[in-house]
N, CA and C atoms as a LAMMPS dump frame, in Angstrom:
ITEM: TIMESTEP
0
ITEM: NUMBER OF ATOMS
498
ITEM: BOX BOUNDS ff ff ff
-5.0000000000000000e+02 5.0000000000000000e+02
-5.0000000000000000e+02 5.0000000000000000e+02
-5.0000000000000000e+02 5.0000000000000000e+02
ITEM: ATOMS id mol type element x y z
1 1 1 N 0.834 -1.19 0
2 1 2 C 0 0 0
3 1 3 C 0.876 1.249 0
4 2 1 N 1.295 1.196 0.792
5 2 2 C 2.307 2.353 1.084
6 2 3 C 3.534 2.431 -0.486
7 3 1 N 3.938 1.705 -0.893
8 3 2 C 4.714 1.664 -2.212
9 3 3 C 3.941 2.005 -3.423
10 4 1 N 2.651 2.129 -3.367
11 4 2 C 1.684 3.1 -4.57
12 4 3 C 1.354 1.387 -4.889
13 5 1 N 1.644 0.786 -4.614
14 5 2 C 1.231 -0.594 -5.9
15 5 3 C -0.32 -0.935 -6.024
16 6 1 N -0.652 -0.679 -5.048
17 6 2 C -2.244 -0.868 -4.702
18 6 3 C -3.182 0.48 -5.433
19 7 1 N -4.105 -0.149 -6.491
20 7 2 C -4.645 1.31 -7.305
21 7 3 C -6.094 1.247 -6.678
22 8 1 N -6.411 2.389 -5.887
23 8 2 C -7.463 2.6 -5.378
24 8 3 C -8.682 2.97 -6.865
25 9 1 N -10.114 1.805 -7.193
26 9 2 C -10.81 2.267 -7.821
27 9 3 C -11.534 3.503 -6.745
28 10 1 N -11.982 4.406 -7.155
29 10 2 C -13.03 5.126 -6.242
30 10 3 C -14.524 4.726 -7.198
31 11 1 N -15.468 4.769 -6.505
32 11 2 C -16.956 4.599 -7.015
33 11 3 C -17.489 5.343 -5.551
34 12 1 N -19.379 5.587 -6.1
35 12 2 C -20.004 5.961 -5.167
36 12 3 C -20.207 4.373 -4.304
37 13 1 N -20.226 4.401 -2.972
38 13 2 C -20.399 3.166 -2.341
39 13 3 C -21.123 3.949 -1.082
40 14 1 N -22.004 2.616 -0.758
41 14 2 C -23.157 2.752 -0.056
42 14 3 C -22.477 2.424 1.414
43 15 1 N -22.045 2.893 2.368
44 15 2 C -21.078 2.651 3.376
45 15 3 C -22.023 1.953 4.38
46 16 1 N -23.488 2.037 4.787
47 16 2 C -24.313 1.164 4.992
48 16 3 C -24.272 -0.533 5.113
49 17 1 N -24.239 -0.7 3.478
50 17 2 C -23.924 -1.84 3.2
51 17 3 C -23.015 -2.507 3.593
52 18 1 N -22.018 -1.625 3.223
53 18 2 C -20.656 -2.012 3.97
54 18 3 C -20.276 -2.555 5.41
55 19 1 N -20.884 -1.627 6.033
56 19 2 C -20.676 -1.802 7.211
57 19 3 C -21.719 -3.229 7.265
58 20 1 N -23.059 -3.347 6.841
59 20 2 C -23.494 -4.776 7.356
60 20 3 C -22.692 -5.851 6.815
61 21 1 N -22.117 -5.879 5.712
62 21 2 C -21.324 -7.092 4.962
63 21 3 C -20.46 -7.311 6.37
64 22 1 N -19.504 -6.431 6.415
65 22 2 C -18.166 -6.137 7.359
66 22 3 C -19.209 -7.073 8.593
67 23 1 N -19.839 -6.287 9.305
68 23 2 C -20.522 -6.951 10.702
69 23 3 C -21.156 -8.524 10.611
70 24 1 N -21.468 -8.499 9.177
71 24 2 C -21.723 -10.263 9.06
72 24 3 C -20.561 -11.244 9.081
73 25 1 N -19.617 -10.599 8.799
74 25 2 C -17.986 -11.554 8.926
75 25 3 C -17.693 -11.583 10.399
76 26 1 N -17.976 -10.979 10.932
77 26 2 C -17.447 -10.898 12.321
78 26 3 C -18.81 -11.728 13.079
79 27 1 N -20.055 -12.051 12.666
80 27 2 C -20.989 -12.407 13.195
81 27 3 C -20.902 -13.64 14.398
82 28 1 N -20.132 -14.762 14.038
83 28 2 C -20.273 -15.78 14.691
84 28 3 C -19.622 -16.029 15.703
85 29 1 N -18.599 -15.501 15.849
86 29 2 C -17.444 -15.078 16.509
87 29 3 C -17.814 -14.444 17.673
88 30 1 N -18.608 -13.067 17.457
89 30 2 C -19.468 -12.325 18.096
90 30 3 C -20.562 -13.11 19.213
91 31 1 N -21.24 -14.155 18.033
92 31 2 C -22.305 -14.626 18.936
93 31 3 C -21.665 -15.627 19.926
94 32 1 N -20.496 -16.474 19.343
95 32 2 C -19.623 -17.351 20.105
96 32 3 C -18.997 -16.754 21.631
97 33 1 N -18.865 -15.589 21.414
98 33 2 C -18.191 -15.028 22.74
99 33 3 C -19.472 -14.337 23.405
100 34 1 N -20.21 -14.4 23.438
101 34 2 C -21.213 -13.598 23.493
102 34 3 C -20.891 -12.183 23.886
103 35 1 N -20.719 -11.164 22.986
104 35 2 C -20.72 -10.326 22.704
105 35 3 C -21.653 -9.402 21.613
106 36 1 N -22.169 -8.433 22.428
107 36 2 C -24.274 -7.538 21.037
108 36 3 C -22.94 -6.927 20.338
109 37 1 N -23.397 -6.658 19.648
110 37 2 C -22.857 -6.007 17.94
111 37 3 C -23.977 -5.194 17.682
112 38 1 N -23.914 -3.757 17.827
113 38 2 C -24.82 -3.101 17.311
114 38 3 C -24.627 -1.965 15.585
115 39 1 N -24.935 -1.855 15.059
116 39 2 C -25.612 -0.923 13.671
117 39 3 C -25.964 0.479 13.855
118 40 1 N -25.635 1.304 13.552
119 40 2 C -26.262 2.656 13.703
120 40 3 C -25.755 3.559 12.365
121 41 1 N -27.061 3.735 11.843
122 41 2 C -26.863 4.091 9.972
123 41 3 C -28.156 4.963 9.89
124 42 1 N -28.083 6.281 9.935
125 42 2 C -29.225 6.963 9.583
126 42 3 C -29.606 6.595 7.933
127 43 1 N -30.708 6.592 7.896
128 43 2 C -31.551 6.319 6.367
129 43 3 C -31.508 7.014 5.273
130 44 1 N -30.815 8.204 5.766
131 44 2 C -30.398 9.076 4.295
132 44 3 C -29.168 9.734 4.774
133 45 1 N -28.327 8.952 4.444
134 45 2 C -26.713 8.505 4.545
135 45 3 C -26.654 8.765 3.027
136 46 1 N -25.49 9.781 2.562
137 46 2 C -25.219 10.198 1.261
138 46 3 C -24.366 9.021 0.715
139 47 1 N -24.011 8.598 -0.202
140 47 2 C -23.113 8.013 -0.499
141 47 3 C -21.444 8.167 -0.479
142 48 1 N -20.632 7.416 0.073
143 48 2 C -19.426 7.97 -0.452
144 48 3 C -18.288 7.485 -1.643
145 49 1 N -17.578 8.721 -1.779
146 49 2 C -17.138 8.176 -2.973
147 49 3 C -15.207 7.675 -2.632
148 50 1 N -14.914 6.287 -2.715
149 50 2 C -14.081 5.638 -1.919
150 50 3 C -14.118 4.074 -2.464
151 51 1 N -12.68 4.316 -2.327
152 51 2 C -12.4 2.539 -3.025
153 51 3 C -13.488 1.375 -2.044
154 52 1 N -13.98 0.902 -2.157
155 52 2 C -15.153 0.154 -1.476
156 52 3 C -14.04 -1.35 -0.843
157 53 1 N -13.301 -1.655 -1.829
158 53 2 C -12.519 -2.75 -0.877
159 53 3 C -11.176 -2.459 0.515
160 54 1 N -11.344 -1.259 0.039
161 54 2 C -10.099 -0.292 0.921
162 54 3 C -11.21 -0.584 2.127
163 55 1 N -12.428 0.071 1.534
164 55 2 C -13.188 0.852 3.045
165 55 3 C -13.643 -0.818 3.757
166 56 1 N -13.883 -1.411 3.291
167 56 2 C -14.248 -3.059 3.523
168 56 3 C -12.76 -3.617 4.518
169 57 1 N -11.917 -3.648 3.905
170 57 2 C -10.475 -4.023 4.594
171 57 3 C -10.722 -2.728 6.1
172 58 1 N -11.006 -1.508 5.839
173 58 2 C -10.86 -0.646 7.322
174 58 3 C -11.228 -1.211 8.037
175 59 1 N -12.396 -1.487 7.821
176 59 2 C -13.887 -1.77 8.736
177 59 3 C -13.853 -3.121 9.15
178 60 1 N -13.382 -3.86 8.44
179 60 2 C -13.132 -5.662 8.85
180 60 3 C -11.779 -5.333 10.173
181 61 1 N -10.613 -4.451 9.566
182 61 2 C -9.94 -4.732 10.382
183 61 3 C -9.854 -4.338 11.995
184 62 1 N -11.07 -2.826 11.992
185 62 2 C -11.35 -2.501 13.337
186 62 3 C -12.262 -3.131 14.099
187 63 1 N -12.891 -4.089 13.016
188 63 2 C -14.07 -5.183 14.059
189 63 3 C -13.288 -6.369 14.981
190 64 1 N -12.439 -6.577 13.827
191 64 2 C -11.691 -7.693 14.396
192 64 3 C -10.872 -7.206 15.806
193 65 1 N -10.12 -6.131 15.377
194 65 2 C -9.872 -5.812 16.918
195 65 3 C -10.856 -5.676 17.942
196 66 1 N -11.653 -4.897 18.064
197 66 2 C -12.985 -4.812 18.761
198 66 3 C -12.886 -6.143 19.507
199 67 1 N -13.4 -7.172 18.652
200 67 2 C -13.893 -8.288 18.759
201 67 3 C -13.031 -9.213 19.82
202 68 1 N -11.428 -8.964 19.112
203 68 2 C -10.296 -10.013 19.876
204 68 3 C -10.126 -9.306 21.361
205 69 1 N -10.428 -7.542 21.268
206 69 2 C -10.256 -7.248 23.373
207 69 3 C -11.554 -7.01 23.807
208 70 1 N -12.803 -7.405 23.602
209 70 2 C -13.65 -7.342 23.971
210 70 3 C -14.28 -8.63 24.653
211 71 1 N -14.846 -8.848 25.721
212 71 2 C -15.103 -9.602 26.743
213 71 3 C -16.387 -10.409 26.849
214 72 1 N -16.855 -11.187 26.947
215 72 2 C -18.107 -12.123 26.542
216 72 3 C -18.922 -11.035 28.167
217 73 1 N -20.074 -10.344 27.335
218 73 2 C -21.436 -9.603 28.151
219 73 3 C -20.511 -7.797 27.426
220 74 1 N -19.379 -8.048 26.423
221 74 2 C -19.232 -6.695 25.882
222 74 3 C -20.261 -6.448 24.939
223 75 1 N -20.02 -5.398 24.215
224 75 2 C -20.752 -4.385 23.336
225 75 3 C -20.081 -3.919 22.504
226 76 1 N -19.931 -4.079 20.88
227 76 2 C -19.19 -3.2 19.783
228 76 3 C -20.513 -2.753 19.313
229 77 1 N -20.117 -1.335 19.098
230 77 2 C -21.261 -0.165 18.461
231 77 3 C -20.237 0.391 16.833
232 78 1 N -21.124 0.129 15.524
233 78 2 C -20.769 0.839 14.765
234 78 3 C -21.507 1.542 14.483
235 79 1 N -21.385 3.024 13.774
236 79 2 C -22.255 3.845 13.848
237 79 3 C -21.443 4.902 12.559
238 80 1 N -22.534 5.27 11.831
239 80 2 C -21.701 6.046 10.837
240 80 3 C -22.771 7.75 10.737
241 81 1 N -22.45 8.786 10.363
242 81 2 C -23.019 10.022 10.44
243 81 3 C -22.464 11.192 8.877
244 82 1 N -22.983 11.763 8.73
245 82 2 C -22.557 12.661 7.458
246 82 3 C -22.917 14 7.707
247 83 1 N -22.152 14.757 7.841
248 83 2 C -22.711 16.423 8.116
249 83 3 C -21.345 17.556 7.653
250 84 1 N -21.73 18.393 7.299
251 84 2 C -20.881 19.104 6.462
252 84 3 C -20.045 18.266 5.5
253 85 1 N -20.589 17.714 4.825
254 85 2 C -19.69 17.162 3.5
255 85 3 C -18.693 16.3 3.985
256 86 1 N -18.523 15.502 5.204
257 86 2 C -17.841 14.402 5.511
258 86 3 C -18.589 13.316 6.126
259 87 1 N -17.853 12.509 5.83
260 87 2 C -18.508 11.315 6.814
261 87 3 C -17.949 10.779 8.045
262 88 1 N -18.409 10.345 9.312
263 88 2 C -17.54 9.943 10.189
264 88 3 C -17.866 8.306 10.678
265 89 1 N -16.855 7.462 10.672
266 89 2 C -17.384 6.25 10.85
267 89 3 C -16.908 6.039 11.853
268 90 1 N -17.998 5.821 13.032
269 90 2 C -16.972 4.763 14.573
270 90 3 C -17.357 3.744 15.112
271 91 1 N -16.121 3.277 15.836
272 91 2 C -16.198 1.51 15.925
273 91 3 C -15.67 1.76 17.345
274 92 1 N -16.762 1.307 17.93
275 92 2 C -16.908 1.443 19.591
276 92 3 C -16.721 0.24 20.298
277 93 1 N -16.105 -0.05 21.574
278 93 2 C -15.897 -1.614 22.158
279 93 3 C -16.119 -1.092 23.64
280 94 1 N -16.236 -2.197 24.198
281 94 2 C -16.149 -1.937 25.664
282 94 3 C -15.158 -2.51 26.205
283 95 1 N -14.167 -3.242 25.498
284 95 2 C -13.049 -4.06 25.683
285 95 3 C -12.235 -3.504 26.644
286 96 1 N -11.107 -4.344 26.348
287 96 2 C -10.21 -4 27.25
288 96 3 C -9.507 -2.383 27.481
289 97 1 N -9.485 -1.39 26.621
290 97 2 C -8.927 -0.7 26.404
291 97 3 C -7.534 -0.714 25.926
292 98 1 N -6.593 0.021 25.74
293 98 2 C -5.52 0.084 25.112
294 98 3 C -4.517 1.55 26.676
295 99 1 N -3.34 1.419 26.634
296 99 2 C -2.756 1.967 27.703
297 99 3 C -2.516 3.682 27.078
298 100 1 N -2.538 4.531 27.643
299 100 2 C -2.686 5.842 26.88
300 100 3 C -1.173 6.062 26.48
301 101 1 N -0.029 5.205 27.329
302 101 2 C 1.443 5.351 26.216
303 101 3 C 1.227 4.861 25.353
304 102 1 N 0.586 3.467 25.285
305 102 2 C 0.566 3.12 23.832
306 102 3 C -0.049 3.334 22.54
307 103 1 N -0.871 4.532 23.013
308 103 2 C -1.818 5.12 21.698
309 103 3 C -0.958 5.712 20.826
310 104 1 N 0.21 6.109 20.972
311 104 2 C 0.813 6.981 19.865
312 104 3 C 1.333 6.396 19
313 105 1 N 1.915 4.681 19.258
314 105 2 C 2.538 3.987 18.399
315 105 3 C 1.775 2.918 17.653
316 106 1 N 0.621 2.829 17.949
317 106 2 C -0.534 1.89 17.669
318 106 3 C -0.775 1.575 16.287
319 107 1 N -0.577 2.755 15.502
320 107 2 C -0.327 2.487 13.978
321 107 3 C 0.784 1.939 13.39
322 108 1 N 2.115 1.695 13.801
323 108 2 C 3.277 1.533 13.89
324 108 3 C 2.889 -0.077 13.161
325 109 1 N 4.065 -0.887 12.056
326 109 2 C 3.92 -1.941 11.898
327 109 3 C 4.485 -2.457 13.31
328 110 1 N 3.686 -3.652 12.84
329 110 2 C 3.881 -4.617 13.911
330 110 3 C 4.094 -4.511 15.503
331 111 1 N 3.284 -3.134 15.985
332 111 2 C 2.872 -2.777 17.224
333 111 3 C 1.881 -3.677 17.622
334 112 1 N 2.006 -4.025 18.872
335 112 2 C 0.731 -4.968 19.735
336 112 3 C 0.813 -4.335 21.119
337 113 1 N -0.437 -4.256 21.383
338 113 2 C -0.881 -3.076 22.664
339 113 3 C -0.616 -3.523 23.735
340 114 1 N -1.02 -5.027 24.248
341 114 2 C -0.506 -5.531 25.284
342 114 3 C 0.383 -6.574 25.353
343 115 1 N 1.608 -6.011 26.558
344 115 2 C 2.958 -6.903 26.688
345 115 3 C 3.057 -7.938 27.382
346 116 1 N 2.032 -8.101 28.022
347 116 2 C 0.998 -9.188 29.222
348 116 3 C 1.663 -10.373 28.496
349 117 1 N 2.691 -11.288 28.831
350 117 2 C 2.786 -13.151 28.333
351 117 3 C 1.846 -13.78 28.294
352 118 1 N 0.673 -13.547 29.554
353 118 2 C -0.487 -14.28 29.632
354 118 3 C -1.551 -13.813 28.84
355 119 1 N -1.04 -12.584 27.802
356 119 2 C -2.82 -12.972 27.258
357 119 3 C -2.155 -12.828 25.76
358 120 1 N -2.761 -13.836 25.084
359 120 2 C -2.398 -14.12 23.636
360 120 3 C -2.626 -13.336 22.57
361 121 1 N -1.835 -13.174 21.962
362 121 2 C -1.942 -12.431 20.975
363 121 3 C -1.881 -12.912 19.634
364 122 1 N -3.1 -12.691 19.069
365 122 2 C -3.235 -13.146 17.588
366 122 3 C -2.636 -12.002 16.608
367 123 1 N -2.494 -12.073 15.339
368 123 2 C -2.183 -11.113 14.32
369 123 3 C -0.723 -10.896 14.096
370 124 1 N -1.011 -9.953 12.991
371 124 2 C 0.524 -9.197 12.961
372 124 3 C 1.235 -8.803 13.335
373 125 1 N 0.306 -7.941 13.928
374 125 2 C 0.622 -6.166 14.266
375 125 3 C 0.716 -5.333 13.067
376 126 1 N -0.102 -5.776 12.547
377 126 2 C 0.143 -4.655 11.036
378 126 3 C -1.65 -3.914 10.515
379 127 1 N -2.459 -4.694 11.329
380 127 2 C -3.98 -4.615 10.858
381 127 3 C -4.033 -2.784 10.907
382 128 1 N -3.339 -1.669 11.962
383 128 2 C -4.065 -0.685 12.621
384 128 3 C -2.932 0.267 11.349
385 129 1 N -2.054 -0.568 10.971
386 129 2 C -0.704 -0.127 9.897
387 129 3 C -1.25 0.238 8.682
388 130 1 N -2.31 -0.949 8.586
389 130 2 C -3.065 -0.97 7.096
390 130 3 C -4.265 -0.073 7.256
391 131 1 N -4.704 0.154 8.019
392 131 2 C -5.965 1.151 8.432
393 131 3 C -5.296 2.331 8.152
394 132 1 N -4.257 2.78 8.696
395 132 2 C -3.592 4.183 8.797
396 132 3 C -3.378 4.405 7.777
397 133 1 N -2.462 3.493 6.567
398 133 2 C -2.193 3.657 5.39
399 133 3 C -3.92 4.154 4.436
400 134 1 N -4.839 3.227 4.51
401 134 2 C -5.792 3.052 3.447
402 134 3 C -6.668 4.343 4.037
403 135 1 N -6.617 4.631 5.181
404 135 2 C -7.503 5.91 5.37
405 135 3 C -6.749 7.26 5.17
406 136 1 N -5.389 7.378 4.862
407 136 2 C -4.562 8.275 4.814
408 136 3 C -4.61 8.272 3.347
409 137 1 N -4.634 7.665 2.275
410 137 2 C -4.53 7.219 0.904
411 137 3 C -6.17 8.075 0.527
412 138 1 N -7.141 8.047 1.307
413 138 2 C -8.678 8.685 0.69
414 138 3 C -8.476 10.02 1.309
415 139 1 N -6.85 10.634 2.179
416 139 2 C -7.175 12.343 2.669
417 139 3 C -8.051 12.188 3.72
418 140 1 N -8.227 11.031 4.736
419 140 2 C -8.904 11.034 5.738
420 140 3 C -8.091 10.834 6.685
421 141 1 N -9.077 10.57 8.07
422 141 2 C -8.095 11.067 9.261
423 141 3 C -8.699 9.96 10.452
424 142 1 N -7.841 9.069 10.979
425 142 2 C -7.7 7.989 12.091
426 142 3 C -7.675 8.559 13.384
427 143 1 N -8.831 8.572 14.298
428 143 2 C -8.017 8.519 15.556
429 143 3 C -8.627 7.464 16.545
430 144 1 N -7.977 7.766 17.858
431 144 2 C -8.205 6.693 19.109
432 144 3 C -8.42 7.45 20.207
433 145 1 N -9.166 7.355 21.069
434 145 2 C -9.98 7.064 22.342
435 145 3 C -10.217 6.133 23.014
436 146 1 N -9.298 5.749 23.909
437 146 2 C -9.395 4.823 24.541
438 146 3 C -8.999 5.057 26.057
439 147 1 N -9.625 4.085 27.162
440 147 2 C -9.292 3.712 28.589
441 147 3 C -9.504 2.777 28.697
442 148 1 N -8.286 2.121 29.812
443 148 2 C -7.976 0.744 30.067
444 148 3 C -8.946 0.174 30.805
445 149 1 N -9.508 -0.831 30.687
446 149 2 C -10.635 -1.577 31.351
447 149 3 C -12.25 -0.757 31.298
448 150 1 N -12.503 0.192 29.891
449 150 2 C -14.074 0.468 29.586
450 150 3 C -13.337 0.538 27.722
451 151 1 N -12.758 0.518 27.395
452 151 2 C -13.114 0.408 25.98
453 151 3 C -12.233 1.207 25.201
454 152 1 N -12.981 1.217 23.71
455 152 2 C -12.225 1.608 22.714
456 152 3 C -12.928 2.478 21.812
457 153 1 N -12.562 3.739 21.357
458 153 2 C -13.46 3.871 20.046
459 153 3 C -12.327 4.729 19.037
460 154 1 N -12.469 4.218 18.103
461 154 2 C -11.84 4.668 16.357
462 154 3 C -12.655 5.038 15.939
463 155 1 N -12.182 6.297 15.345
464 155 2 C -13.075 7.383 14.309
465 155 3 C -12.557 7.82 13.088
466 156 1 N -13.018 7.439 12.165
467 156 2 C -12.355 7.657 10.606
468 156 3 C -13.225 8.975 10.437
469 157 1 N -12.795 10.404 9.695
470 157 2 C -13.15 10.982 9.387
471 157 3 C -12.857 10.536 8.024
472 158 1 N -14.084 10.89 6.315
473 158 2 C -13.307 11.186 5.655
474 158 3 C -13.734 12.716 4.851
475 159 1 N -13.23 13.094 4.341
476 159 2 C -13.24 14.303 4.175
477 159 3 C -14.793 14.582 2.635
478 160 1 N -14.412 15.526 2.725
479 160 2 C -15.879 16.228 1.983
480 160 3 C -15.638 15.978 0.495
481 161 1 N -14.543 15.944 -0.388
482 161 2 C -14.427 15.744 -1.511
483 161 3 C -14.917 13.942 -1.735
484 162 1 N -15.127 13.239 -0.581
485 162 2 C -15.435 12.098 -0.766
486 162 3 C -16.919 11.528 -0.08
487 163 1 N -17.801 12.42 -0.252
488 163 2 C -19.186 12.52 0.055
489 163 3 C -19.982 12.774 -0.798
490 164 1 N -21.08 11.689 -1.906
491 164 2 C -21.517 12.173 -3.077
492 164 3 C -23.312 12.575 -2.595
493 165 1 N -23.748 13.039 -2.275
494 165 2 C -25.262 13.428 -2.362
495 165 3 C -26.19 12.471 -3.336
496 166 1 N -26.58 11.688 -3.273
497 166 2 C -27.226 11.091 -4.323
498 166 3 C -28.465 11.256 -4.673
């Protein structure tokens, strides 16, 4: 991504959709840990205009986190909004949280938040690498909110040249 090799198509895409495709991959997993998964998509949500597998890869990859520090009786909230010509998408957990030193390096390849031996760690460390890259690539903007032991929330802004009115 970062080496240009990856050619972003842009189209109008229904970020709606998206987001339910994205929340159906994560579905079983969800119900397995028992953990609610909630939706929040107002009904006249403009379209945006954005590589649709980029925005698919974001959104898969912040569920999955969600999902892996979040606690069986947690809660992930996605929720998307459009006002002044941007859109804002967030992905809410009640998980574990993340430590407030470690928010600054979190995008970093192959960063992993907790140093704990005892609690396992799946992945790369590259998922929050590829988020930073593919939302930085549409002129949008990543951030984090988080406290240790109530949760997590990521907020993609993307900007107004990528908001189509339909």
């Amino acid at each position: 991504i970062e080496a240009g090799k990856r050619t972003l198509v842009k189209e109008a895409i229904n970020v709606g959709d998206v987001l339910k495709i994205c929340m159906k991959d994560v579905e079983k997993t969800v119900d397995d840990g028992g953990i609610k998964l909630l939706l929040e998509v107002p009904d006249d949500l403009p379209s945006l205009y954005a590589d649709r597998r980029s925005v698919m890869q974001i959104i898969q990859n912040l569920l999955s986190n969600a999902v892996k520090f979040t606690n069986r009786g947690g809660e992930i909230t996605t929720s998307v909004v459009a006002g002044d010509q941007k859109m804002i998408i967030k992905v809410r957990d009640t998980g574990s949280g993340i430590p407030s030193e470690k928010l600054p390096s979190i995008t970093e390849p192959f960063s992993q938040t907790h140093s704990d031996p005892h609690v396992t760690q799946k992945g790369t460390g590259l998922g929050l690498a590829i988020v930073k890259s593919l939302v930085e690539a549409h002129d949008g903007k990543l951030e984090f909110e988080s406290e240790v032991g109530k949760g997590t929330t990521v907020t993609l802004t993307f900007p107004s040249h990528g908001v189509v009115d339909d």
